[in-house]
Legacy VTK file of the C-alpha trace (Angstrom):
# vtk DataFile Version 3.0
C-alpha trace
ASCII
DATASET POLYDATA
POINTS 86 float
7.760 7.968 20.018
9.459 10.366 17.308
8.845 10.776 13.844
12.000 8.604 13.218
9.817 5.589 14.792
6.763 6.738 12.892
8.527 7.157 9.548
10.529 3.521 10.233
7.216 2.121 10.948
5.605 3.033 7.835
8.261 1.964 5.518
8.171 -1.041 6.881
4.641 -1.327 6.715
4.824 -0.325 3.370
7.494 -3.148 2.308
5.516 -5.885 4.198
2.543 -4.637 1.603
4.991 -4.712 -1.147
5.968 -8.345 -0.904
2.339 -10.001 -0.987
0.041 -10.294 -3.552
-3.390 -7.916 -3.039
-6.448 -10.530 -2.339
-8.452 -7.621 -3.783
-7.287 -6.591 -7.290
-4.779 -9.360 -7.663
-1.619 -7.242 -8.384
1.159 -8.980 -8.326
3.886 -8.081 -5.105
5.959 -5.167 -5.872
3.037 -3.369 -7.777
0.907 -0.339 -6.793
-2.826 -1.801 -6.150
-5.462 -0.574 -8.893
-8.463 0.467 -9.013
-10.665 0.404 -12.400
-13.101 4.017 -12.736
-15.569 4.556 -15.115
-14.642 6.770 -17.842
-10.981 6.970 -16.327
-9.675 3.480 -17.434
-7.303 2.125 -14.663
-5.388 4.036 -11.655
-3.368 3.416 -9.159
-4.090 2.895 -5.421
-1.603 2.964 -2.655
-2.654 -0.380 -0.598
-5.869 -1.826 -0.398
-7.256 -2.375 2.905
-6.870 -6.923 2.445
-3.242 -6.715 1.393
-2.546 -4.505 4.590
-4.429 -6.913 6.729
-2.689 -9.932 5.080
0.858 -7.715 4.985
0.610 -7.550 8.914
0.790 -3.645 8.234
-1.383 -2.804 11.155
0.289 -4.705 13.491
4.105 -2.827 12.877
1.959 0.222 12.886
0.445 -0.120 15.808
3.699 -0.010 17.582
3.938 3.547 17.012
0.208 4.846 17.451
-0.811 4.664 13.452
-3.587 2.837 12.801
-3.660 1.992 9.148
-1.816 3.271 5.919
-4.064 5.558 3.544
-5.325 3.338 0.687
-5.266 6.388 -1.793
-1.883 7.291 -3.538
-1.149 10.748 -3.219
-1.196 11.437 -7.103
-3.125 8.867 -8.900
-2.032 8.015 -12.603
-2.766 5.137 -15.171
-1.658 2.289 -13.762
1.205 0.336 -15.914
1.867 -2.665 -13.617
5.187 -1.574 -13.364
7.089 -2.529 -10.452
7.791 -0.310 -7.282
11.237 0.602 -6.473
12.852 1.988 -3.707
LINES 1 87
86 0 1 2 3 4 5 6 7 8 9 10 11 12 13 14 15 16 17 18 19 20 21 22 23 24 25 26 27 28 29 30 31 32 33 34 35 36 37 38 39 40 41 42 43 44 45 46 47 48 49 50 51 52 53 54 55 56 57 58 59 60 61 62 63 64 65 66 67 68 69 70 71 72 73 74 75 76 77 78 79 80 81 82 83 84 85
C-alpha cells in the first residue's frame, strides 16, 4: 500500500462523511461537525465518530490499514455552518 492508496482512501472517506447528515450534532451534509464549549461559543470538529460509522468511513479505510479519521480539525475556529468545498 502507498501513500497514494492511503491519501485516496481518506478523501474518500472524507466525502462519504460529507454527504450524510451527523446523527450527533445534526449538521447538515457538506458542513464541518460542531462542537459547543463553554466560554468558547461554537467550533468546529472534523467528523464525529456516528457520521463516520453511518458514512461507511471505516470500512474504505480499512482497505488501506487506517482505522478511523481524527474527529478533531486541525485548526478549530467558530463554526459558521458554511458549506465545505473542495
Amino acid at each position: 500500500m502507498d501513500d497514494t492508496d492511503k491519501q485516496d482512501a481518506v478523501a474518500r472517506a472524507l466525502r462519504a462523511c460529507l454527504e450524510i447528515r451527523c446523527p450527533k450534532c445534526k449538521v447538515e451534509p457538506w458542513q464541518h461537525c460542531r462542537n459547543h464549549l463553554a466560554g468558547r461559543g461554537v467550533i468546529n470538529a472534523r467528523f464525529h465518530k456516528p457520521r463516520q460509522v453511518d458514512s461507511g468511513a471505516q470500512h474504505i479505510l480499512a482497505g488501506v490499514g487506517i482505522r478511523h479519521l481524527r474527529w478533531q480539525a486541525p485548526v478549530t475556529g467558530r463554526w459558521t455552518g458554511e458549506q465545505v468545498t473542495g
